[in-house]
VMD Tcl script that draws the C-alpha trace (Angstrom):
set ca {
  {-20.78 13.60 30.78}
  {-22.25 10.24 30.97}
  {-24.21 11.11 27.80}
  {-21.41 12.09 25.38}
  {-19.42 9.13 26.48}
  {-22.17 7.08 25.31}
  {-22.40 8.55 22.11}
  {-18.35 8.79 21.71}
  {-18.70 4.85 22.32}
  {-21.38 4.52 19.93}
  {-20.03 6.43 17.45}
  {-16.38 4.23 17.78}
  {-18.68 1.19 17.05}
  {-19.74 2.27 14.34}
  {-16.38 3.43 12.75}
  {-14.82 0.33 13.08}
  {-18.31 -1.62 11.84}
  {-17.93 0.63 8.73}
  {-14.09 -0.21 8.44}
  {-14.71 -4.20 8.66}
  {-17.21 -3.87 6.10}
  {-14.84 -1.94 3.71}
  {-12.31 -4.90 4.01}
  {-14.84 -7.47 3.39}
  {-16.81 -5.61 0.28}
  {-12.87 -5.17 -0.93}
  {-11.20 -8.69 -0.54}
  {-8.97 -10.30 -3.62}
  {-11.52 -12.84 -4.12}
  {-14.30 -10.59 -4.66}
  {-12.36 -8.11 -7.34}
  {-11.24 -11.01 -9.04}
  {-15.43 -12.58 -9.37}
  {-16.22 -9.22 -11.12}
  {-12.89 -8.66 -13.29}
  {-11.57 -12.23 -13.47}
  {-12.83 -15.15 -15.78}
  {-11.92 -18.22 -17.33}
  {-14.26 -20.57 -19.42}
  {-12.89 -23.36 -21.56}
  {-9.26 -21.96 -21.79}
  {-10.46 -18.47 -22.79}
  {-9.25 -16.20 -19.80}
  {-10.56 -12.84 -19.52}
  {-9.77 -9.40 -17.78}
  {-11.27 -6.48 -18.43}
  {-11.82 -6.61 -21.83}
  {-8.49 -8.61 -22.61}
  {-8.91 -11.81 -24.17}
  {-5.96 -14.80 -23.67}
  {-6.24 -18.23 -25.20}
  {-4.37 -19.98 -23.04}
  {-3.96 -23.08 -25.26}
  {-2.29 -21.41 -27.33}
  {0.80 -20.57 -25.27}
  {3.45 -23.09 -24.44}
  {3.72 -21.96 -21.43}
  {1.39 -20.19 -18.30}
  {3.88 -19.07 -15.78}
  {2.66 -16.97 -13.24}
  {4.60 -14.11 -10.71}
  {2.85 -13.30 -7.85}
  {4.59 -10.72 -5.10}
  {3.04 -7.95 -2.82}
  {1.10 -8.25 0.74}
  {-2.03 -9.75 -1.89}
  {-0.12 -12.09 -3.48}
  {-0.93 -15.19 -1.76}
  {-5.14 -14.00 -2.07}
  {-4.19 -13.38 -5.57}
  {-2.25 -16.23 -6.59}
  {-5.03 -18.51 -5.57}
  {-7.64 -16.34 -6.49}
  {-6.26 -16.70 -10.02}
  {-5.70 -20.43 -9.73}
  {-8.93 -21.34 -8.65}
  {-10.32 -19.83 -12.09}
  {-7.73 -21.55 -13.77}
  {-8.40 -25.14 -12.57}
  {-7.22 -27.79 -14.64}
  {-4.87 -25.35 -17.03}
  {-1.13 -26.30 -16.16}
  {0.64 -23.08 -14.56}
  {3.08 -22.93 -11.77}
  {5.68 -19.83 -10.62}
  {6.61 -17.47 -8.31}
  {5.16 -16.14 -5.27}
  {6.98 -13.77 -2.78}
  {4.70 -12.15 0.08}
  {5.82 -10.77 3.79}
  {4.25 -13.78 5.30}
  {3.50 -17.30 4.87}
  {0.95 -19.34 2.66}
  {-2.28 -20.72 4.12}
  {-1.48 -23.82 1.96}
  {0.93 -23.85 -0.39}
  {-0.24 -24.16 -3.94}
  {1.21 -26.55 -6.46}
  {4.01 -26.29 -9.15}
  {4.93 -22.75 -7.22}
  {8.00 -21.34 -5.57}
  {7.64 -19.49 -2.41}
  {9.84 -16.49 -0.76}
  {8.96 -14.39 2.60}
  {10.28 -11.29 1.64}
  {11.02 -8.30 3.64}
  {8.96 -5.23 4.71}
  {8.94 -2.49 4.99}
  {12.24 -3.18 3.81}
  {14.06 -5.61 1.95}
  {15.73 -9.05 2.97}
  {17.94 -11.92 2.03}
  {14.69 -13.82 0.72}
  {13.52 -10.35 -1.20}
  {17.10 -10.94 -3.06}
  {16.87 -14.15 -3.59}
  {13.54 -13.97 -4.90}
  {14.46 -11.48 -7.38}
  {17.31 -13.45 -8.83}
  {14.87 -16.08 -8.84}
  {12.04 -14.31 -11.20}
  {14.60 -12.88 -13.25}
  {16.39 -16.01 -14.25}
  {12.81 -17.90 -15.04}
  {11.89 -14.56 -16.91}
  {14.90 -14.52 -19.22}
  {13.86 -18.24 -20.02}
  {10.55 -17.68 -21.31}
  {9.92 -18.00 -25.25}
  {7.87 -15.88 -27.12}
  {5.13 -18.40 -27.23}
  {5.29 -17.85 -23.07}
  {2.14 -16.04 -21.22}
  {3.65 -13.92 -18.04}
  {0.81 -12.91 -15.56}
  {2.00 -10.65 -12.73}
  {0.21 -9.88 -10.24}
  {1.09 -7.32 -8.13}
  {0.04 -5.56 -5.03}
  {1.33 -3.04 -2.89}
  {4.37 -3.95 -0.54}
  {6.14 -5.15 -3.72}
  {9.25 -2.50 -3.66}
  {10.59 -4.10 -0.39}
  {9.66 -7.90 -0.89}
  {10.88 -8.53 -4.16}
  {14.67 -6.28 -4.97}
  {17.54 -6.50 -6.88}
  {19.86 -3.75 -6.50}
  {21.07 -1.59 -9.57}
  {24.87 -1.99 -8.87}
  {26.62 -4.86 -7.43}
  {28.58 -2.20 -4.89}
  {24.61 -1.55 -3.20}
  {24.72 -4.61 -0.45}
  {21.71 -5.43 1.54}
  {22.55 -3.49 4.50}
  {23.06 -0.04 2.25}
  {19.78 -0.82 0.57}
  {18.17 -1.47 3.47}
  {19.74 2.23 5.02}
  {18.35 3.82 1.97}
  {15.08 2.44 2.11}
  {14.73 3.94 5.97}
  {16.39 7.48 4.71}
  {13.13 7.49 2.36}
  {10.40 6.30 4.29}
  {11.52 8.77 6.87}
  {12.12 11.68 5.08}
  {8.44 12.77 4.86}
  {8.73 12.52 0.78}
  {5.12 11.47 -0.87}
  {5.06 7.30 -2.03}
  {5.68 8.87 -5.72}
  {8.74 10.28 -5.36}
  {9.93 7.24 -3.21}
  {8.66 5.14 -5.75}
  {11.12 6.96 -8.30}
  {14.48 6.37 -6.38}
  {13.69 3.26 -5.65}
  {13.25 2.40 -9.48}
  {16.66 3.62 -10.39}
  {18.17 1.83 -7.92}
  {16.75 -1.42 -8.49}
  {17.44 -4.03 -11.01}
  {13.86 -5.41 -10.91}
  {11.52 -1.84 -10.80}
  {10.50 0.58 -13.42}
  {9.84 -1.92 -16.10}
  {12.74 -4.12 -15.38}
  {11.03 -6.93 -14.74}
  {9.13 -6.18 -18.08}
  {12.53 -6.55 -19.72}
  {13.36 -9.19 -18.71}
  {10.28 -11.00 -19.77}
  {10.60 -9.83 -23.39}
  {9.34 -11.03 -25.86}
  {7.19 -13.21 -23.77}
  {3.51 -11.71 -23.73}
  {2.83 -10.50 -20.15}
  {-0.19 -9.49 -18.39}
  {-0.20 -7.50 -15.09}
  {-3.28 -7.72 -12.69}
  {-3.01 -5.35 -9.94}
  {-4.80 -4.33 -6.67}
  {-3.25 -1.02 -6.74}
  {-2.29 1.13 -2.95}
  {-1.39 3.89 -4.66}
  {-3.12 7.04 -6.30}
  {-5.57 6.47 -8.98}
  {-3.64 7.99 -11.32}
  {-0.53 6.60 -10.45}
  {-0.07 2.91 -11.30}
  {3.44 3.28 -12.53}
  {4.32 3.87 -8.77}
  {2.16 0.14 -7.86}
  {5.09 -1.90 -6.22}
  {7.19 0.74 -8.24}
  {6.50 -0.42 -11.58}
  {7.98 -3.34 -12.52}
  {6.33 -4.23 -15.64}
  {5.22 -0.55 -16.33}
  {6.87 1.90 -18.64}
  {8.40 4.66 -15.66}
  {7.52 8.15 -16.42}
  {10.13 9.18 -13.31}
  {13.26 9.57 -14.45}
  {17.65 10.20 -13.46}
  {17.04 14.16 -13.02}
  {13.72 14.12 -11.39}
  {15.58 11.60 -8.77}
  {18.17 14.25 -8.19}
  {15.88 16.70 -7.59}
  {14.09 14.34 -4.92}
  {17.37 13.54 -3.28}
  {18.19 17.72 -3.05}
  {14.68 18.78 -2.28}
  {15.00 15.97 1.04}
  {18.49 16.69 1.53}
  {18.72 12.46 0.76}
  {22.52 12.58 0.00}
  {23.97 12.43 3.78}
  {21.19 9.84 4.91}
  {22.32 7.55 2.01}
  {24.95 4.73 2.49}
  {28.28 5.72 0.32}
  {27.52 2.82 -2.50}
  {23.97 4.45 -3.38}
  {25.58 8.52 -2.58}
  {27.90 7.92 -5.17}
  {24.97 6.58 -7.65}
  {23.85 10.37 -7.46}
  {27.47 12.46 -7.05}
  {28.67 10.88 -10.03}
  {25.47 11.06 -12.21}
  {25.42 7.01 -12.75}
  {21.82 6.55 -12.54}
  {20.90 4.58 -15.18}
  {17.85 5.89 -16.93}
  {14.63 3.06 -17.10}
  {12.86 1.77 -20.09}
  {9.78 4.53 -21.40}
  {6.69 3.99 -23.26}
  {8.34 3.00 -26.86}
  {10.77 0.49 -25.21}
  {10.00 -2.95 -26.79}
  {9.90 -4.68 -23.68}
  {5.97 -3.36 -23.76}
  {5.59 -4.22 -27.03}
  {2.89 -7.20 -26.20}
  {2.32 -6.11 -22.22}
  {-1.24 -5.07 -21.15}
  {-2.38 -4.06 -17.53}
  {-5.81 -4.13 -15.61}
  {-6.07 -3.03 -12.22}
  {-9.10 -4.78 -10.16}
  {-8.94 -3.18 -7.28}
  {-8.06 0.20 -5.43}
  {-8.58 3.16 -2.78}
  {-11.61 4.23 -4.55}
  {-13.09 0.59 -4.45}
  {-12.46 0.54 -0.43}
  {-14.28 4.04 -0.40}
  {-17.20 3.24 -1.70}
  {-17.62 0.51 0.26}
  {-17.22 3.23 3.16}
  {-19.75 5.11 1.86}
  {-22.41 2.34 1.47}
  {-22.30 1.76 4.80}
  {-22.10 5.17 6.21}
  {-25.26 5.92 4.17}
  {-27.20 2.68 5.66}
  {-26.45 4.23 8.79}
  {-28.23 7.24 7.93}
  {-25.30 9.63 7.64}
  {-24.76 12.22 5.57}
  {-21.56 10.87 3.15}
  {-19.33 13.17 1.72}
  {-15.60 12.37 -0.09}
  {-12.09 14.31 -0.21}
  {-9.03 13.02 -1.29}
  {-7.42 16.40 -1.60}
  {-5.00 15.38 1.33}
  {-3.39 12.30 -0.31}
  {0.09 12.81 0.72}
  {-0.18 15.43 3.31}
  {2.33 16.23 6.19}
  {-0.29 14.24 9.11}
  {-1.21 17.38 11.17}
  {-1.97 19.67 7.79}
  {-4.22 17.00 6.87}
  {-5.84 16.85 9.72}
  {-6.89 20.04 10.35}
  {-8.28 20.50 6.54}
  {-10.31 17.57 7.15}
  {-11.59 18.52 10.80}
  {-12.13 22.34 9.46}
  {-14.30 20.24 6.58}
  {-15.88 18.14 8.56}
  {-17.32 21.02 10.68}
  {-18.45 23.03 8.46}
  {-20.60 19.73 6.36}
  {-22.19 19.40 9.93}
  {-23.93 22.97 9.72}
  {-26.04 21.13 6.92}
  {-26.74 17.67 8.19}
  {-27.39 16.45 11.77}
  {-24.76 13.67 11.15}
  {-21.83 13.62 9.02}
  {-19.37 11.15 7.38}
  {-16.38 12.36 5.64}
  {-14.33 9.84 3.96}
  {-10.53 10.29 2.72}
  {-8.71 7.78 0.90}
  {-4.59 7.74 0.48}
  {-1.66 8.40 2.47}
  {-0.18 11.14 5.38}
  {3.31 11.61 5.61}
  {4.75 11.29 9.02}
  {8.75 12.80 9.06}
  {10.61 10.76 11.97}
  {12.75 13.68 13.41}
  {13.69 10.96 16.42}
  {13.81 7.66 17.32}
  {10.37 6.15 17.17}
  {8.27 4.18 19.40}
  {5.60 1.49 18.52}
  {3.11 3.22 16.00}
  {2.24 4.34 12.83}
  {0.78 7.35 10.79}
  {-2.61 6.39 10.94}
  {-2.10 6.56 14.75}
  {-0.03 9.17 14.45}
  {-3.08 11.05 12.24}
  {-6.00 9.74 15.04}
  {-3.68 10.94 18.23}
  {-3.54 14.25 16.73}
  {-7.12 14.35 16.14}
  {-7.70 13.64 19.67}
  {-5.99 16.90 20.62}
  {-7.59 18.84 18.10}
  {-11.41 17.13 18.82}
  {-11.51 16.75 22.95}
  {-15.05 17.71 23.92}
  {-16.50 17.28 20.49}
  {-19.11 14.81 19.02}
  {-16.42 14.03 16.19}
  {-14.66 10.79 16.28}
  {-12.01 9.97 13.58}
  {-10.90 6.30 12.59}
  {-7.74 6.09 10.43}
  {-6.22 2.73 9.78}
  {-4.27 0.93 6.32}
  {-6.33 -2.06 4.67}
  {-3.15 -4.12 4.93}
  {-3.69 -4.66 8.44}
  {-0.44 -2.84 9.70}
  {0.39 0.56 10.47}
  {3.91 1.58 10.69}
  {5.73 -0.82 13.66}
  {2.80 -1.68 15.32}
  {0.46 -4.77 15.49}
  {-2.64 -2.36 14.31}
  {-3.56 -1.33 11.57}
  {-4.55 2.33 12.77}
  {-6.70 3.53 15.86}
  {-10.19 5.52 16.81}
  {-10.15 8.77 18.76}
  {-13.13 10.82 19.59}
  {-14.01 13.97 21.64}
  {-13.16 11.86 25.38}
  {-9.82 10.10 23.70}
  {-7.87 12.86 25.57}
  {-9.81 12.42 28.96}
  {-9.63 8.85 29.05}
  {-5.89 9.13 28.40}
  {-4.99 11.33 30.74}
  {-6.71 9.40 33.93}
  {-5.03 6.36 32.80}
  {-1.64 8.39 33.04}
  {-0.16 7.90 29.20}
  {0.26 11.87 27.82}
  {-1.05 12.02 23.71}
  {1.39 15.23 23.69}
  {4.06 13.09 24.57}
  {3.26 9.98 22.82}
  {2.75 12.21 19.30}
  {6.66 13.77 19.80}
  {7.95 10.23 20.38}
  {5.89 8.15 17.47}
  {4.88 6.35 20.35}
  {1.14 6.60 20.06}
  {0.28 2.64 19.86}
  {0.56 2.08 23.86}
  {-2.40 4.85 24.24}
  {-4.78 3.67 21.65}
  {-4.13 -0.20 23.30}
  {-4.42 0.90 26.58}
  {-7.56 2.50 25.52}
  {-9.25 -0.58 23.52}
  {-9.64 2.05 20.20}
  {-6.74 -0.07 18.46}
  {-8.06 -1.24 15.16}
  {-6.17 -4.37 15.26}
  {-7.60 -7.38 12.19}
  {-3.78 -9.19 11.61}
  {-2.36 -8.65 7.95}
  {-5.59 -8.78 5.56}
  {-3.75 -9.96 2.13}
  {-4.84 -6.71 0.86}
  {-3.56 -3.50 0.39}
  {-5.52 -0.36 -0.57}
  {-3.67 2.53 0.77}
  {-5.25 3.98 3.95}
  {-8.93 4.99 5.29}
  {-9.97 7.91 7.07}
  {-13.24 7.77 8.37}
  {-14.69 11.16 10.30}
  {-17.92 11.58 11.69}
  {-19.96 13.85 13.32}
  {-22.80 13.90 15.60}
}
mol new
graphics top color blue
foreach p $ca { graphics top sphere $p radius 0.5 }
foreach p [lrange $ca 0 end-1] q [lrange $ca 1 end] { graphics top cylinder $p $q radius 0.2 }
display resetview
């Protein structure tokens, strides 16, 4: 009805308005003007103090799909103090700051300049004195773009084999997170050990839950509360063993995991971390917005790291029944769906994944759903997730693409283009985990 499609194309507008403003309100620069400050040498975060005239030596590591936002973020309140370093992101710099090293690492999974940067931050870590200040920063993305495997016998093309057997084998970004640390050379504090005894400071614009920061990048400069028999657990639970190449199978048939440095281990001995941005960050920026719209805003994260079509339907089933109390509703969810690839994919991503299976589950409905990532980039896709509503399946079907079809191939991209409901805003230099945005009219 000429009506409804009205409102289903006013209530898209206002999804992605909403979304926009979340990445705005949530940018590096901004975190880093509230948590981030540096007057007459004295730099502060949080409530961490550094004199930075009295180290020998600033050196700074930058690496994640922030790190270029960060690294100049951080620079920029530095001014005339002397640092230089590191920086490894999945694309290139704007401009290219001065006294650094650059890499274009690999994601979602590694490459030859993720290697080479590793070997590079390693061998200037080792060098640092005592007297040295390390700041990481670190952002999500970091696992694939920076790497180092565990054994010499792991080559790139078995690490990049295991990476895909664990991004597709529906396991939560946790219990990726703690294979990928004992495999690694560089993860699970590594990179902490190598900086010993330097002091180090880790800044982080976290995509992962708010209680998880160990799994950030998979903890390079954390103490790792995963550890060798959890991993084998992870590996049976996902049947991991016969998806992995024979160098990393071995790892786990002949228990040679090596176990990664705890909380007592020295290398933390004079390491702090502040996180200055996060999901919860990006939702209340979401929920500003909603409410200046005059909806009804209501939160739940109880999905984070869901199978796509169970979280769906808890948050629809929500939704509905927070609409019998308010004439319109916003429901906000912050994290991560799983999506298990039982096929060869097509051009998507879970967020479009989550939104195509919405539009099956909402056709007819005043509901539209917006789920996108903050990095910009969902799955293989050039979007960063897509909008469906109650007509998404209508409109689909008279321009011939089938959603049924498109969900059992991961092939849901071509729909939500076709359709103009692609959220599509390039790679942000942020990362915040996903968004998913609900209302209901």
């Amino acid at each position: 009805m000429p009506g409804d499609a009205a409102q289903a194309a006013e209530m898209r507008v206002l999804l992605r308005e909403i979304f926009l403003h979340a990445l705005a309100e949530c940018s590096v620069e901004r975190a880093f003007e509230r948590h981030v400050f540096c007057e007459r040498g004295i730099l502060r975060v949080g409530n961490d103090l550094h004199d930075l005239k009295s180290y020998s030596r600033v050196f700074i590591v930058a690496f994640g799909k922030a790190a270029h936002s960060m690294a100049g973020a951080l620079t920029a309140r530095l001014g005339a103090i002397g640092a230089g370093g590191i920086i490894c992101a999945p694309v290139d710099p704007p401009a290219q700051l001065p006294g650094f090293r650059y890499f274009r690492g690999g994601h979602p999974t590694p490459n030859q300049d993720s290697l080479r940067a590793a070997e590079a931050i390693l061998r200037a870590l080792r060098g640092l004195p005592a007297s040295a200040l390390v700041i990481f920063l670190i952002s999500g993305g970091g696992s694939s773009l920076v790497e180092k495997p565990i054994s010499d016998e792991i080559s790139l093309a078995d690490l990049i084999e295991a990476y895909r057997a664990l991004m597709h084998s529906g396991a939560p970004i946790a219990e990726i997170n703690a294979i990928r640390k004992h495999l690694s050379a560089v993860k699970g504090g590594r990179m902490a050990q190598a900086a010993a005894p330097a002091q180090q400071l880790s800044i982080c614009v976290s995509d992962v839950p708010e209680n998880a920061l160990d799994s950030l990048a998979s903890g390079p400069t954390m103490p790792d509360m995963s550890t060798v028999e959890g991993c084998q657990k992870i590996a049976r639970q996902y049947d991991l063993l016969p998806r992995f190449p024979q160098s990393v199978r071995e790892l786990f048939e002949h228990d040679a995991l090596e176990e990664t440095p705890k909380e007592l281990d020295t290398a933390f001995a004079r390491s702090r971390w502040w996180k200055v941005l996060s999901n919860a960050d990006a939702q209340k920026a979401v929920a500003q917005r909603a409410a200046a719209a005059g909806v009804a805003v209501h939160t739940d994260n109880s999905c984070d790291d869901w199978d796509y079509r169970a979280a769906a339907d808890h948050l629809l089933a929500r939704l509905r029944e927070l609409r019998k109390g308010a004439a319109h509703v916003c429901l906000i969810s912050g994290g991560e769906v799983t999506v298990t690839i039982e096929s060869k994919a097509g051009v998507g991503g879970r967020n479009q994944q989550f939104a195509a299976y919405c539009a099956e589950k909402i056709a007819g409905e005043r509901i539209a759903v917006l789920s996108a990532g903050t990095d910009g980039i969902d799955g293989n896709s050039p979007a960063a997730g897509a909008i469906a509503d109650g007509t998404t399946l209508a409109r689909a079907q008279a321009a011939g693409p089938s959603v049924d079809e498109a969900l059992a191939a991961y092939d849901t991209y071509p729909i939500f283009q076709h359709l103009g409901d692609a959220v599509v805003t390039g790679p942000t230099g942020n990362n915040l985990r996903d968004l998913r945005i609900l209302l209901a009219y």
